[in-house]
C-alpha positions as CSV (number, residue, x, y, z in Angstrom):
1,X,-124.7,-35.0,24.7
2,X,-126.5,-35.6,27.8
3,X,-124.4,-32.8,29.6
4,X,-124.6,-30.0,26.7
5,X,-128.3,-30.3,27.1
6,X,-128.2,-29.8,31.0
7,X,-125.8,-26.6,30.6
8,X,-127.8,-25.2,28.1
9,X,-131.3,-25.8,30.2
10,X,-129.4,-24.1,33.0
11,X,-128.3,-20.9,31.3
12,X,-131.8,-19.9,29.6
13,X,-133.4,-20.6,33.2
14,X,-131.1,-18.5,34.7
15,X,-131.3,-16.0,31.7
16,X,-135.3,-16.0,32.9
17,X,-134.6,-15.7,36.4
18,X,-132.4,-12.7,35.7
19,X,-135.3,-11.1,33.9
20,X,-138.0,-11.7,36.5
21,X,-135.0,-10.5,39.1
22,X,-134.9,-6.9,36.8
23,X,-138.1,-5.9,36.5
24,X,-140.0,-3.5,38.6
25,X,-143.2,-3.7,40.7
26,X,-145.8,-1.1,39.8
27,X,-145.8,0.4,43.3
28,X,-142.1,0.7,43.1
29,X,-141.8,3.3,39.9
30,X,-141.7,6.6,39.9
31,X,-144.5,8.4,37.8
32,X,-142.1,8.8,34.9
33,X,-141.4,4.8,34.7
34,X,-145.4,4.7,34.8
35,X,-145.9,6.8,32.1
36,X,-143.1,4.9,29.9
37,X,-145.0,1.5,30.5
38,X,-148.5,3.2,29.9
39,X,-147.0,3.3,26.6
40,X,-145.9,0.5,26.0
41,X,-148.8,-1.2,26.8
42,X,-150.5,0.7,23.8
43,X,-150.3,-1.9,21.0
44,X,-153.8,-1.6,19.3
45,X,-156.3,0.8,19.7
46,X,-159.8,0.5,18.7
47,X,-160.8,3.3,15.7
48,X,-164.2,4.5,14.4
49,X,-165.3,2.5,11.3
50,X,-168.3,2.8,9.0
51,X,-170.7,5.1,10.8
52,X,-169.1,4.8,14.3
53,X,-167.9,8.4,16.0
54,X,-166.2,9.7,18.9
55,X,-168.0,11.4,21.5
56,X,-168.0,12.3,25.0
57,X,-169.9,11.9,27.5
58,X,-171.6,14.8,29.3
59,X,-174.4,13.5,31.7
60,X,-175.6,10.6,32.9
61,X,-178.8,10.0,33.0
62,X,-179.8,6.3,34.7
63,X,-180.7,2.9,33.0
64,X,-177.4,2.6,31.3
65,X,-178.8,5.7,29.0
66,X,-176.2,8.9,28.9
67,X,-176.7,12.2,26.9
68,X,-172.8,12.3,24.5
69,X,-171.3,15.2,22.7
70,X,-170.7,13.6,19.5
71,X,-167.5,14.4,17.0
72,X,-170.1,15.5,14.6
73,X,-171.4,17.7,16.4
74,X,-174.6,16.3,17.4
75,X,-175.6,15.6,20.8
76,X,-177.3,11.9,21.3
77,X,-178.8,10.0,23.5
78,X,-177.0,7.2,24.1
79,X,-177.2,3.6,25.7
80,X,-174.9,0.9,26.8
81,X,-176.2,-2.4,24.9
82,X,-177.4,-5.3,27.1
83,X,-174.4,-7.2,26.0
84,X,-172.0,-4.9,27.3
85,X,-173.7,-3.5,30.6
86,X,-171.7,-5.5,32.7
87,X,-168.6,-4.8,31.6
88,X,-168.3,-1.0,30.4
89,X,-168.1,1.3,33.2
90,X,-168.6,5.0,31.6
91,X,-168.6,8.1,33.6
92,X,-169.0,11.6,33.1
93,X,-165.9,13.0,30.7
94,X,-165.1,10.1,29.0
95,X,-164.0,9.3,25.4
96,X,-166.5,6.8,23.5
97,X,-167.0,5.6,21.2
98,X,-171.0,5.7,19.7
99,X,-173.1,4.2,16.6
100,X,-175.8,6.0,15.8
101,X,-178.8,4.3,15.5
102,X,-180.6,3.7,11.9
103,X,-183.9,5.4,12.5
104,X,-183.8,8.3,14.7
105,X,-179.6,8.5,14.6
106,X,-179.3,11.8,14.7
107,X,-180.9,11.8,17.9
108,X,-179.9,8.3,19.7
109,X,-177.4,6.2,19.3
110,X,-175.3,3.2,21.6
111,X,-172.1,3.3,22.8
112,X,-169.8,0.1,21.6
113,X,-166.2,1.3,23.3
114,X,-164.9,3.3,26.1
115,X,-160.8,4.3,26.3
116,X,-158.8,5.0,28.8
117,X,-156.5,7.8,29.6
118,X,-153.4,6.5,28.4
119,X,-155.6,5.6,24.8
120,X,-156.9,8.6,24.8
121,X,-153.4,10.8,25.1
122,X,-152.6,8.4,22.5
123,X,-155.1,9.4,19.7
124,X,-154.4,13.3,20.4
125,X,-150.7,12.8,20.0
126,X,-151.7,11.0,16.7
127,X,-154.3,13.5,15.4
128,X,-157.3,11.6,16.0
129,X,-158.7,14.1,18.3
130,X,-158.5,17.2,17.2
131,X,-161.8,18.3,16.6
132,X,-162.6,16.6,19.6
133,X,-160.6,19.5,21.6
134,X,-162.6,22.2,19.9
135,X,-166.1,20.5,21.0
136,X,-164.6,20.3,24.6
137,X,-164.1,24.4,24.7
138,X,-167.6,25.3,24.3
């Protein structure tokens, strides 16, 4: 019993080592393989919900405040929230997401999420962002 235990420990460590042996580094694909694992990596994507929107971001204008093009057609002035000030890096051009604020939302608002590229090719492939590309030719 001893030995069927052994043999079996042996194959599914080799089975792993095969595995790690296969698989590419990132500097070693081409752009196409890049692409491919970009989408992959897409399991869940953060949507809108209640009164959140898309926007995008047009100008920066200091203390973590930013003026966004908002799916509605609204433009606010928006804020990244203490909490997240650290940690959410948004530049000019990128898709965010932004909850307007109670009193005075048609005018300000905070931004809760940020996506990146490969998201964001994502959601127009799925529809999301069609209006979206209208905003962006004006």
């Amino acid at each position: 019993m001893l030995t069927l235990n052994y043999f079996i420990n042996k194959l599914i460590n080799a089975f792993k080592i095969k595995i790690t042996m296969e698989r590419k580094r990132y500097s070693d694909m081409s752009e196409e393989e890049r692409a491919i694992q970009a989408q992959q990596e897409i399991t869940r994507i953060k949507i809108p919900r209640d009164r959140e929107i898309f926007g995008i971001v047009e100008q920066r204008c200091g203390a973590s405040r930013m003026i966004v093009k908002c799916l509605d057609g609204k433009t606010r002035n928006c804020r990244i929230p203490g909490r997240l000030k650290r940690s959410l890096w948004v530049r000019e051009g990128d898709v965010v997401i932004v909850e307007p604020w109670e009193y005075g939302g048609d005018a300000k608002g905070d931004i809760v999420y940020k996506y990146t590229k490969t998201q964001v090719s994502y959601l127009r492939n799925k529809g999301q962002l069609d209006k979206l590309s209208e905003l962006e030719e004006f």
